[in-house]
mmCIF entry with sequence, helices, sheets and N, C-alpha, C, O atoms, coordinates in Angstrom:
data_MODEL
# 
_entry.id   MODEL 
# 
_entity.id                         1 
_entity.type                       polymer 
_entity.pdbx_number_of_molecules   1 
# 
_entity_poly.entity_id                      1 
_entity_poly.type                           'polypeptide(L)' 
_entity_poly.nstd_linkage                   no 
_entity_poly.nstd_monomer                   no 
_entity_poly.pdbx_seq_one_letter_code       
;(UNK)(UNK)(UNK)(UNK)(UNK)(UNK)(UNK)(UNK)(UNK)(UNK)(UNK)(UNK)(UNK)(UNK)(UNK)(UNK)
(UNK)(UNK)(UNK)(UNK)(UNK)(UNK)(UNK)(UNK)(UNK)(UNK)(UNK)(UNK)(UNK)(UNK)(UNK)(UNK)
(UNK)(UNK)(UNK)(UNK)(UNK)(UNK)(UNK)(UNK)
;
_entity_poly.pdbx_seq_one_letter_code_can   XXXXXXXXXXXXXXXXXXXXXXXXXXXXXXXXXXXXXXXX 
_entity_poly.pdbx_strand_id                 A 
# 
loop_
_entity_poly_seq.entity_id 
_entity_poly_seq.num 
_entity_poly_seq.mon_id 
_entity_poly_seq.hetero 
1 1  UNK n 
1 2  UNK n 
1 3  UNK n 
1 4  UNK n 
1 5  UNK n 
1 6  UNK n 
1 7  UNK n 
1 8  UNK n 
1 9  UNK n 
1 10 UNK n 
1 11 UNK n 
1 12 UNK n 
1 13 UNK n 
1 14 UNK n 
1 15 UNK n 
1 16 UNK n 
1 17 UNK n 
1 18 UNK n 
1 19 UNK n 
1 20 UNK n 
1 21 UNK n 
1 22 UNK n 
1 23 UNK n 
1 24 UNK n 
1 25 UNK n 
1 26 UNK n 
1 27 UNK n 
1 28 UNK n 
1 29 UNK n 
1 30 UNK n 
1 31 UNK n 
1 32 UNK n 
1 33 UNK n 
1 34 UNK n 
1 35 UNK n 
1 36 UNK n 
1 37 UNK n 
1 38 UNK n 
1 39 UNK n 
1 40 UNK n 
# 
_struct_asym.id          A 
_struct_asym.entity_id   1 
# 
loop_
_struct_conf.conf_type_id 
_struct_conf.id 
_struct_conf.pdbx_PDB_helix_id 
_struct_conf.beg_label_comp_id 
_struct_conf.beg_label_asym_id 
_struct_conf.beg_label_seq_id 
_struct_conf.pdbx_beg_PDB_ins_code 
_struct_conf.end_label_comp_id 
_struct_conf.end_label_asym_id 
_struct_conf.end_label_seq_id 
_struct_conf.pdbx_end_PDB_ins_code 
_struct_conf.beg_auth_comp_id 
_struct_conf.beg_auth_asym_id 
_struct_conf.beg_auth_seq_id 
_struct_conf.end_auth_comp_id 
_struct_conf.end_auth_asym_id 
_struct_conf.end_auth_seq_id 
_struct_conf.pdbx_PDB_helix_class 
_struct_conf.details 
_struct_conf.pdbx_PDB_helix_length 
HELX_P HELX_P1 AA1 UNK A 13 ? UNK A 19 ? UNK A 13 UNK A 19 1 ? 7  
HELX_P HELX_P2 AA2 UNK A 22 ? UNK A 33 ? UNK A 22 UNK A 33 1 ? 12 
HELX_P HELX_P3 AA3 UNK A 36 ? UNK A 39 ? UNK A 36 UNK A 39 1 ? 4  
# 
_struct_conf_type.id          HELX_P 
_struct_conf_type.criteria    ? 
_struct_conf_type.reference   ? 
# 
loop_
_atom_site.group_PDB 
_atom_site.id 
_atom_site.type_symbol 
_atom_site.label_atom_id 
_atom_site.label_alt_id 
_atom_site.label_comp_id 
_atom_site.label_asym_id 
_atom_site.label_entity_id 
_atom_site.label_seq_id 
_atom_site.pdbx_PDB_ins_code 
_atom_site.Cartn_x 
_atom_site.Cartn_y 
_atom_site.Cartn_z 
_atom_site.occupancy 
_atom_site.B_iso_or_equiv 
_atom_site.pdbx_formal_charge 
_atom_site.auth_seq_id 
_atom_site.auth_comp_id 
_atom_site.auth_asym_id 
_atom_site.auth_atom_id 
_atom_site.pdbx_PDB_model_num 
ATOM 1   N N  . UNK A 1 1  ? 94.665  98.898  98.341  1.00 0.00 ? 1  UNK A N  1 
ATOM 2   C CA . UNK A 1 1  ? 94.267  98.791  96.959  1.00 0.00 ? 1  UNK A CA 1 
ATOM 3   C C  . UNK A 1 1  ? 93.069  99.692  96.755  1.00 0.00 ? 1  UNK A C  1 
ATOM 4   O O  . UNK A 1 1  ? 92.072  99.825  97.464  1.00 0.00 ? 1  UNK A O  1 
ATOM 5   N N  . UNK A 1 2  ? 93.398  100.268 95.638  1.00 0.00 ? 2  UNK A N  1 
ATOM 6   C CA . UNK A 1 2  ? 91.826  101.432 95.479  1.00 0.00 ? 2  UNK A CA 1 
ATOM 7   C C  . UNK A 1 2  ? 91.161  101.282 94.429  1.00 0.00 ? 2  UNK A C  1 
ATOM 8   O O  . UNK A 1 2  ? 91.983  101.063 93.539  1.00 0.00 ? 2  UNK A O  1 
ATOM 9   N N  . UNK A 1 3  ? 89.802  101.270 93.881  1.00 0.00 ? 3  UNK A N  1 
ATOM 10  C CA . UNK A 1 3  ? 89.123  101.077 93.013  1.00 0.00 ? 3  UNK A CA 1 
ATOM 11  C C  . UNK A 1 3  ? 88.258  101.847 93.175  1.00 0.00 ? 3  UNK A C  1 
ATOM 12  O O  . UNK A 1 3  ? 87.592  102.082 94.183  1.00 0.00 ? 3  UNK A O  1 
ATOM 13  N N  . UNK A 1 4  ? 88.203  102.655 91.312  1.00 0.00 ? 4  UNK A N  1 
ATOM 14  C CA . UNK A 1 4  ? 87.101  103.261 91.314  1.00 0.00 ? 4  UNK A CA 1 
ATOM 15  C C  . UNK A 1 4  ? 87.512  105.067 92.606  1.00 0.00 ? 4  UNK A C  1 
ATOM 16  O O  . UNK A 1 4  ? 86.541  105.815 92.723  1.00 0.00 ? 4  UNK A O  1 
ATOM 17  N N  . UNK A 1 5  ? 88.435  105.369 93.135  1.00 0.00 ? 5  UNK A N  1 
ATOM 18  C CA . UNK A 1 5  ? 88.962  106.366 94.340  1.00 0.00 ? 5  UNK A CA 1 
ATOM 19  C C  . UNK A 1 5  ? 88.291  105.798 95.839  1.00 0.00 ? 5  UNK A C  1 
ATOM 20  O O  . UNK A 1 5  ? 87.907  106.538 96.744  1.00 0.00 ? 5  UNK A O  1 
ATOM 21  N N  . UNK A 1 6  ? 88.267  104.717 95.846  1.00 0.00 ? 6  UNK A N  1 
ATOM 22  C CA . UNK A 1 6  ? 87.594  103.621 97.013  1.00 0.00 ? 6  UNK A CA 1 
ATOM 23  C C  . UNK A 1 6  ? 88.928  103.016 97.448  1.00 0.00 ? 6  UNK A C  1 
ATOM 24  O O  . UNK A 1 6  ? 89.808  102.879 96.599  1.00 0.00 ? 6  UNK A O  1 
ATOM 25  N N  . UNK A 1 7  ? 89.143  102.632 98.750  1.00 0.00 ? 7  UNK A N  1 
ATOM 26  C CA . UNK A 1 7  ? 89.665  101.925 99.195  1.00 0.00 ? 7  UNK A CA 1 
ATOM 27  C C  . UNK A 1 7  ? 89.176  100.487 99.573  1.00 0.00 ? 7  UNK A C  1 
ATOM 28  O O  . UNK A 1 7  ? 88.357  100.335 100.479 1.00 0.00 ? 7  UNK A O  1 
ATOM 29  N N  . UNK A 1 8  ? 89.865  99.068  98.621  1.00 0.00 ? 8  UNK A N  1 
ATOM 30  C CA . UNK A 1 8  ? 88.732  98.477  98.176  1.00 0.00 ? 8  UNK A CA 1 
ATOM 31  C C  . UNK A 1 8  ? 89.891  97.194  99.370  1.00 0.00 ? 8  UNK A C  1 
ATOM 32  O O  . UNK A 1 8  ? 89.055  96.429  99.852  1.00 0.00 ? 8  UNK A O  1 
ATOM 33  N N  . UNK A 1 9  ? 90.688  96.962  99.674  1.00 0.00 ? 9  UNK A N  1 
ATOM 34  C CA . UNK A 1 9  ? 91.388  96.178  100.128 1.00 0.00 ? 9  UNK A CA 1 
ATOM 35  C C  . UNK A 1 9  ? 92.689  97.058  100.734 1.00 0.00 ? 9  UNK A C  1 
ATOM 36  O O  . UNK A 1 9  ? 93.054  98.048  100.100 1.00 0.00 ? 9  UNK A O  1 
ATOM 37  N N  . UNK A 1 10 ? 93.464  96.631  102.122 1.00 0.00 ? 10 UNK A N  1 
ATOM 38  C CA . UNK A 1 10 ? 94.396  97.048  102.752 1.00 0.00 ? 10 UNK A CA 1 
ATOM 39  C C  . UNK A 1 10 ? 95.428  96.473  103.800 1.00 0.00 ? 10 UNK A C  1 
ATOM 40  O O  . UNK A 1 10 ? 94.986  96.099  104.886 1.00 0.00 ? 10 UNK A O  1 
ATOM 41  N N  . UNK A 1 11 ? 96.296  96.415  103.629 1.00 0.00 ? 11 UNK A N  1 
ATOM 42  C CA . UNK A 1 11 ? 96.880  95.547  104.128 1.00 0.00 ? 11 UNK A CA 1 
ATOM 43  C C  . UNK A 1 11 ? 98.577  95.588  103.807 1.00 0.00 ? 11 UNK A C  1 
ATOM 44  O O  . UNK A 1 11 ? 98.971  96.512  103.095 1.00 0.00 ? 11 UNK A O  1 
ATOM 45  N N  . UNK A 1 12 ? 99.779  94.397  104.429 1.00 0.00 ? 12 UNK A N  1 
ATOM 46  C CA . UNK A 1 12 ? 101.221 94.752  103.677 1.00 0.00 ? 12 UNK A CA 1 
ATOM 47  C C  . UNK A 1 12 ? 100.620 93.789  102.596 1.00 0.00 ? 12 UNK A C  1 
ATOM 48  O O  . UNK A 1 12 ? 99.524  93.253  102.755 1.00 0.00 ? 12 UNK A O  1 
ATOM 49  N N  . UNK A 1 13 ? 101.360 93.612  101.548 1.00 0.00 ? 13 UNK A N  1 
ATOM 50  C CA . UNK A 1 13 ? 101.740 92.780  100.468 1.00 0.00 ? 13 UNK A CA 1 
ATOM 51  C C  . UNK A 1 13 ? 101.621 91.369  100.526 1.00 0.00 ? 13 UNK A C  1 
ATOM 52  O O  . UNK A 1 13 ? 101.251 90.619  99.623  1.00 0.00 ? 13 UNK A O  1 
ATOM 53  N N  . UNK A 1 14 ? 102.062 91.012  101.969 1.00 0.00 ? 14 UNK A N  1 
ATOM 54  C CA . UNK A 1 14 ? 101.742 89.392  102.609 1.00 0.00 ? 14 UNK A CA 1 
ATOM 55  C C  . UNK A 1 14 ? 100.573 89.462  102.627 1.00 0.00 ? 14 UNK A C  1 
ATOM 56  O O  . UNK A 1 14 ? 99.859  88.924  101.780 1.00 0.00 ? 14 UNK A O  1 
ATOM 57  N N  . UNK A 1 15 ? 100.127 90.182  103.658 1.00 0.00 ? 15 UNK A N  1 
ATOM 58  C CA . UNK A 1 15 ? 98.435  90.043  104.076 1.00 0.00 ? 15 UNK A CA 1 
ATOM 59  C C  . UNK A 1 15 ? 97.491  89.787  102.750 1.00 0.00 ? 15 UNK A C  1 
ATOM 60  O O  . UNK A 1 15 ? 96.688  88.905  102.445 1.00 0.00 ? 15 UNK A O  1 
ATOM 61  N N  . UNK A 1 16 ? 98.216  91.591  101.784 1.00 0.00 ? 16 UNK A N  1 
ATOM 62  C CA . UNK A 1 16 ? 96.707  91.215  100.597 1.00 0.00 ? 16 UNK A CA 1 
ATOM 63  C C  . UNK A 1 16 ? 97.277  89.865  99.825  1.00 0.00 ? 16 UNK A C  1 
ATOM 64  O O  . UNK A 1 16 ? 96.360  89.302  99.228  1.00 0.00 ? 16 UNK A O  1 
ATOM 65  N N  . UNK A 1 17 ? 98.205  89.382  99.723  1.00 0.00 ? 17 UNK A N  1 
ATOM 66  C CA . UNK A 1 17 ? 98.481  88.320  98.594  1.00 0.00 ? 17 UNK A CA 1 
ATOM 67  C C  . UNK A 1 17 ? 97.626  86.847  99.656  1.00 0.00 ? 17 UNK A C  1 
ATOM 68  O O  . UNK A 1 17 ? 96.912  85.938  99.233  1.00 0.00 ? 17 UNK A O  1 
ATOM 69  N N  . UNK A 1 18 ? 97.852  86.993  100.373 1.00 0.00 ? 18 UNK A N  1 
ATOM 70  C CA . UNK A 1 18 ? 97.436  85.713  101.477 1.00 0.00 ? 18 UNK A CA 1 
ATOM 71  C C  . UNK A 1 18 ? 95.690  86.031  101.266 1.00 0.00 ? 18 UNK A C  1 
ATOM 72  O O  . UNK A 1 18 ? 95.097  85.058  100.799 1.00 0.00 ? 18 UNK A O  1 
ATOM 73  N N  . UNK A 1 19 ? 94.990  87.014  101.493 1.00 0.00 ? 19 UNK A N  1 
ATOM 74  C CA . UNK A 1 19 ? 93.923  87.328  101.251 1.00 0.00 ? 19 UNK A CA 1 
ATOM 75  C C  . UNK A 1 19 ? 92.969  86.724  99.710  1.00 0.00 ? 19 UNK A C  1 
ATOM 76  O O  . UNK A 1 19 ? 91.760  86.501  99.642  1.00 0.00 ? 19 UNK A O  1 
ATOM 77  N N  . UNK A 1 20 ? 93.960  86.593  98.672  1.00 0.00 ? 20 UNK A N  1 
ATOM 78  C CA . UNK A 1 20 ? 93.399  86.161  97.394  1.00 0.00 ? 20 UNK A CA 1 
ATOM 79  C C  . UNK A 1 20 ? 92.457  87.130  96.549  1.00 0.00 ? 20 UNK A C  1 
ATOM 80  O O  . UNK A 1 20 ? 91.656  87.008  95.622  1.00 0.00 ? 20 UNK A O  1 
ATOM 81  N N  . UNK A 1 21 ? 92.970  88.165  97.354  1.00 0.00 ? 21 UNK A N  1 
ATOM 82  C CA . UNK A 1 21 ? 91.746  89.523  96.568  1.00 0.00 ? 21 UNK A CA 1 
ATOM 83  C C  . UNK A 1 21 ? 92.009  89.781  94.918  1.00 0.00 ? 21 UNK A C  1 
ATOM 84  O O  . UNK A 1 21 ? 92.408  89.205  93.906  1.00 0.00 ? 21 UNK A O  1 
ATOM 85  N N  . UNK A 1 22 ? 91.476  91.108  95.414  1.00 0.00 ? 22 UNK A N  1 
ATOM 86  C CA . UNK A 1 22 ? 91.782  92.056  93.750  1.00 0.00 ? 22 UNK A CA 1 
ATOM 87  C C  . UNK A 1 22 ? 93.445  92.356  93.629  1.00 0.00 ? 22 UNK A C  1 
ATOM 88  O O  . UNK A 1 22 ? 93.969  92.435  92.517  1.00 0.00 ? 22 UNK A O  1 
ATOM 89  N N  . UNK A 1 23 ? 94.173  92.504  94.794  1.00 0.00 ? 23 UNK A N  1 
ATOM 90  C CA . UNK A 1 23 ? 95.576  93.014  94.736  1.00 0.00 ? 23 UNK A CA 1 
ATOM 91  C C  . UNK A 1 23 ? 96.545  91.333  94.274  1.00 0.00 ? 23 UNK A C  1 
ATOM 92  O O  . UNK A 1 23 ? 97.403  91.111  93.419  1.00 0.00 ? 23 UNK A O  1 
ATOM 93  N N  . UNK A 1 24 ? 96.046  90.665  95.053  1.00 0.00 ? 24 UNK A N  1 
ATOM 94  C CA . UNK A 1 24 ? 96.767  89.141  94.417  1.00 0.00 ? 24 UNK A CA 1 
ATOM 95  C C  . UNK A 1 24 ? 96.498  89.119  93.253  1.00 0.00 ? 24 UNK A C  1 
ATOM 96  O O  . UNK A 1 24 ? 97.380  88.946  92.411  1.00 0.00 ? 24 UNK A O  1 
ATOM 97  N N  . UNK A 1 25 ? 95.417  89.264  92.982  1.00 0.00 ? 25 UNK A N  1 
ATOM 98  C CA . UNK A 1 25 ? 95.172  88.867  91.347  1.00 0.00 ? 25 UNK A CA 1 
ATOM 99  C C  . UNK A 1 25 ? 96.090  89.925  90.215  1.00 0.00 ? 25 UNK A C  1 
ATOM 100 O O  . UNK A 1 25 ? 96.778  89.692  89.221  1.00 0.00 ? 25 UNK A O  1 
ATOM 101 N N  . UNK A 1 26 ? 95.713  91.100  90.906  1.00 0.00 ? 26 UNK A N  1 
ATOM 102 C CA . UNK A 1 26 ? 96.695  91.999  89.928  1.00 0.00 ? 26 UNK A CA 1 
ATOM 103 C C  . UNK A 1 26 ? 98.313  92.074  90.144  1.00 0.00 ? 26 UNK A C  1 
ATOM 104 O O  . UNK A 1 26 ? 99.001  92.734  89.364  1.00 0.00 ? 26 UNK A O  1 
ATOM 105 N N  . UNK A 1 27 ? 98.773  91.504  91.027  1.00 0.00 ? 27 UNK A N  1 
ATOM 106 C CA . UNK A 1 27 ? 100.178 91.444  91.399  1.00 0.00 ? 27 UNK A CA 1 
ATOM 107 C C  . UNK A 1 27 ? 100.761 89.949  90.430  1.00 0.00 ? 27 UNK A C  1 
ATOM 108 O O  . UNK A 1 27 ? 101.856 89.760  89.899  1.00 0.00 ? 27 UNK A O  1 
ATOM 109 N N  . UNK A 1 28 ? 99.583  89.098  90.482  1.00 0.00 ? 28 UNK A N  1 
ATOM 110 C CA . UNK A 1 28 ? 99.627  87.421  89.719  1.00 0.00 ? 28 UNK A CA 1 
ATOM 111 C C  . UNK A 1 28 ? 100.224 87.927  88.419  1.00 0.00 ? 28 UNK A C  1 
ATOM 112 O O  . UNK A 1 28 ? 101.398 87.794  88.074  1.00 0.00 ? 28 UNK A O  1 
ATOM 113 N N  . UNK A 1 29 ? 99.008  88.674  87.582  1.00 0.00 ? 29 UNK A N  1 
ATOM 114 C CA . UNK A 1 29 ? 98.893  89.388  86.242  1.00 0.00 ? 29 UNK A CA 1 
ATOM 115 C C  . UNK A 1 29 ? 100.171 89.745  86.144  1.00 0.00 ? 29 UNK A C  1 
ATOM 116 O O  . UNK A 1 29 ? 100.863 89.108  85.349  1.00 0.00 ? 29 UNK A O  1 
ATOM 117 N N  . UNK A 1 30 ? 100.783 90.837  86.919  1.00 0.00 ? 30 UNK A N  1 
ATOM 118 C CA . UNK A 1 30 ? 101.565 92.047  86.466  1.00 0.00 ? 30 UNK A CA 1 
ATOM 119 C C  . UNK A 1 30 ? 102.896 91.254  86.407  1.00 0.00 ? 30 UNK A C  1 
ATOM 120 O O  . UNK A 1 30 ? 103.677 91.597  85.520  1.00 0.00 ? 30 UNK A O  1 
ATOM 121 N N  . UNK A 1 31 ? 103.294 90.155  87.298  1.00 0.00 ? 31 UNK A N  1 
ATOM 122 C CA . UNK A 1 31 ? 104.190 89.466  87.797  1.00 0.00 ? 31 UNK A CA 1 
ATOM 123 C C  . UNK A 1 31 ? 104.635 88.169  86.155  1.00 0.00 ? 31 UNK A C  1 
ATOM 124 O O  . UNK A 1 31 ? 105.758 87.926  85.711  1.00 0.00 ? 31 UNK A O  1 
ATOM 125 N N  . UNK A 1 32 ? 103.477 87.697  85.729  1.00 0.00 ? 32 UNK A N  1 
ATOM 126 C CA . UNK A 1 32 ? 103.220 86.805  84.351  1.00 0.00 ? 32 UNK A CA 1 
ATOM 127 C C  . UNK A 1 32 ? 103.776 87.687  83.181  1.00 0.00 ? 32 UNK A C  1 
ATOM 128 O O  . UNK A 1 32 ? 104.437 87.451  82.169  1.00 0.00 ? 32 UNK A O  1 
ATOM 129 N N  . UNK A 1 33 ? 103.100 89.061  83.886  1.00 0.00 ? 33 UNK A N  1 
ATOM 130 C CA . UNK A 1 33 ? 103.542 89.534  82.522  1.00 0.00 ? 33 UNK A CA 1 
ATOM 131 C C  . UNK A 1 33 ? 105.155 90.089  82.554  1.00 0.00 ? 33 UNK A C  1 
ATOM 132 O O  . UNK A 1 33 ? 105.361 90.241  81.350  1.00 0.00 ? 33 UNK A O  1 
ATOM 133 N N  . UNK A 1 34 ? 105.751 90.273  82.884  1.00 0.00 ? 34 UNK A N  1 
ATOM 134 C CA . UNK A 1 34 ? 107.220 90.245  83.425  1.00 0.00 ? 34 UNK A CA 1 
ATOM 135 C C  . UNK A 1 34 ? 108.008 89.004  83.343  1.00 0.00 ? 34 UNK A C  1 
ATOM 136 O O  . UNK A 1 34 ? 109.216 89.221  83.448  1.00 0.00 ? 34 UNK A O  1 
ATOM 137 N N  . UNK A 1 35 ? 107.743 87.983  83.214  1.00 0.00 ? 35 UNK A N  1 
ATOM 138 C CA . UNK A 1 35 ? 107.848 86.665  83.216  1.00 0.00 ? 35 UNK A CA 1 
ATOM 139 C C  . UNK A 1 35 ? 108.419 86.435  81.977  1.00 0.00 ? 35 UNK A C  1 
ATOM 140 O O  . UNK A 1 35 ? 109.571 86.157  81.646  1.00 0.00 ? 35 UNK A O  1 
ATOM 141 N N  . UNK A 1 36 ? 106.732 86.712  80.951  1.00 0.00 ? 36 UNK A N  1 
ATOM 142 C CA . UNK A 1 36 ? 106.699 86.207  79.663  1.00 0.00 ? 36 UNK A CA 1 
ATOM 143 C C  . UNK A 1 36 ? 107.571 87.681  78.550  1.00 0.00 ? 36 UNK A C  1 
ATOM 144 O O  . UNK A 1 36 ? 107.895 87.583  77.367  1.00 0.00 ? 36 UNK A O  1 
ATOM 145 N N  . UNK A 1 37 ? 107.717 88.754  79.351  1.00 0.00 ? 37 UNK A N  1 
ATOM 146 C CA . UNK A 1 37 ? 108.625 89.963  78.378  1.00 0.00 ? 37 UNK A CA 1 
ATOM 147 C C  . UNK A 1 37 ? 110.445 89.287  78.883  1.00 0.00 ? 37 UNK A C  1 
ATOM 148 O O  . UNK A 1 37 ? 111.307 89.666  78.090  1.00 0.00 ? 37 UNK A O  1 
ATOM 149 N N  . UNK A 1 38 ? 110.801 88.686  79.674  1.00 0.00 ? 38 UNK A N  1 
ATOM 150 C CA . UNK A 1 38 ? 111.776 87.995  80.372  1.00 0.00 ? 38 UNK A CA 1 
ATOM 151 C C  . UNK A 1 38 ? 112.103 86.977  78.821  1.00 0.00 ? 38 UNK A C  1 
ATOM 152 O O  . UNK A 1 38 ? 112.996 87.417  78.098  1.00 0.00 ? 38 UNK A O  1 
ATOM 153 N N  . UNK A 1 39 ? 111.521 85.921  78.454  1.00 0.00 ? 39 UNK A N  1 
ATOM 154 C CA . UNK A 1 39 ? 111.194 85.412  78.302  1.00 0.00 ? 39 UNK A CA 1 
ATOM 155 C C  . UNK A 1 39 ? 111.691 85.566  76.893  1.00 0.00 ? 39 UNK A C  1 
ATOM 156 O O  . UNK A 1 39 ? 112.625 84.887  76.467  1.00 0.00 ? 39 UNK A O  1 
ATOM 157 N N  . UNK A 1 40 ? 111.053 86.472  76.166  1.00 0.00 ? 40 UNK A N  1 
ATOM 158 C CA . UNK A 1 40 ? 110.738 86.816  74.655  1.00 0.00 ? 40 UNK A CA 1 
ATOM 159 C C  . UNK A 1 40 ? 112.431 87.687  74.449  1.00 0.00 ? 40 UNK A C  1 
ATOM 160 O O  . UNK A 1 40 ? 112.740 88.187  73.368  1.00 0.00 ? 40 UNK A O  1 
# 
């Protein structure tokens, strides 16, 4: 995960989601929002 051209978190997809970082949170988001366009 990069922030800012930083490498801010790294890992597979398990690891960062198990981690609870910035990448879970934005995978949470992106995932809701797919959900709720599903949805409508």
């Amino acid at each position: 995960m990069m922030e800012h051209g930083t490498i801010v978190e790294s890992g597979t997809h398990h690891e960062l989601m198990a981690a609870g970082g910035r990448y879970a949170r934005l995978f949470r988001l992106q995932a809701q929002g797919h959900a709720e366009a599903a949805v409508a």
